[in-house]
C-alpha positions, 0 to 999 in steps of 0.5 A: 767654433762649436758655439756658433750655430748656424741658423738653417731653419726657421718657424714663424708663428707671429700676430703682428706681420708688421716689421717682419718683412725685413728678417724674411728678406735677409733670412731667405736670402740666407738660405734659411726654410720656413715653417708657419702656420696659418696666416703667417704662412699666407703672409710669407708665401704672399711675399714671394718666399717657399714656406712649409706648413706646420700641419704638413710637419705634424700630419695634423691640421690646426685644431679646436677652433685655432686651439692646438696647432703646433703642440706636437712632438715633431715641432717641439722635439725639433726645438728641444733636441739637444745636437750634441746628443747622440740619442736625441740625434737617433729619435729625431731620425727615427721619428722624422723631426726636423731641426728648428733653429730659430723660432719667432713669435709672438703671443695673442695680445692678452693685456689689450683685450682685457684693456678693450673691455671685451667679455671673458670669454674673448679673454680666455681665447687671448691666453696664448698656449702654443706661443707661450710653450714655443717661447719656454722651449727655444729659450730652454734649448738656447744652447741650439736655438735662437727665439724671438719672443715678441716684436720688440726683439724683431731689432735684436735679430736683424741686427744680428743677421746684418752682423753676422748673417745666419749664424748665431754664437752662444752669447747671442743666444743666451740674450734672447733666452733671457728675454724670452723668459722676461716676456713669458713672465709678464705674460703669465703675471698679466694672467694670474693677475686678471683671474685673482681680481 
């Protein structure tokens, strides 16, 4: 069936490693390959499993102080190509993109920091950027893609590939677009929020 994809690789971007040891297991005996960043990455090889880094992707180390490290075209366009389209097909190849099938993060902790009554510069650094747009994007391309938005929905997926193994069928999918859009919208609403006090 056209609509149930199967999940080959996966990018993990996480602040909490907490609960994620379990999805790792099942996801590499999956056969699935993993793209990280930075601590993520540290946390997965520690646990005994090959992880690429997404600067070897990009070709870009992280940047600006943390600021910028999976805002580039190969990492997004991997996410957002369309796999049924001949001309997203031809651009990945020619630009060398790697297909990302599921994307699991979760943003900086805004709501805490401004709660612990830290400075507002401490604040600022807590917007998340790269997390938020990896959220928009998965969820936008759920048709292809499976993202996990934050730690609540770690459940959700384990359960799916207890279930299923690493396939995913559109319905599945969809679910976890529509609370990737809840979690983006909470976050943006904590946000504006604290600027318009």
């Amino acid at each position: 069936m056209a609509e149930t994809k199967k999940i080959k690789t996966a990018l993990i971007s996480v602040f909490h490693k907490d609960g994620l040891e379990e999805i790792l297991a099942k996801l590499h005996e999956e056969g699935v390959a993993f793209l990280s960043t930075g601590g993520t990455q540290k946390f997965i090889e520690g646990l005994g499993y090959p992880c690429q880094k997404v600067e070897d992707v990009t070709t870009y180390p992280s940047i600006l102080g943390g600021r910028v490290k999976t805002l580039h075209p190969k990492i997004f366009g991997g996410i957002l190509a369309r796999r049924d389209n001949e001309g997203d097909q031809q651009q990945m190849a020619e630009y060398d993109i790697p297909s990302i099938d599921l994307v699991i993060v979760d943003l900086y902790p805004f709501e805490q920091t401004v709660a612990s009554g830290a400075s507002g510069a401490d604040i600022i650094e807590k917007i998340d950027i790269g997390g938020i747009s990896l959220i928009r994007a998965g969820a936008k391309n759920f048709k292809d893609v499976v993202i996990v938005p934050s730690k609540a929905e770690c459940g959700m997926l384990l359960d799916v590939l207890k279930a299923k193994g690493a396939q995913t069928d559109l319905e599945d999918r969809k679910q976890f677009a529509e609370r990737a859009f809840g979690v983006s919208s909470h976050y943006d609403t904590a946000i504006h929020n604290w600027f318009a006090k």
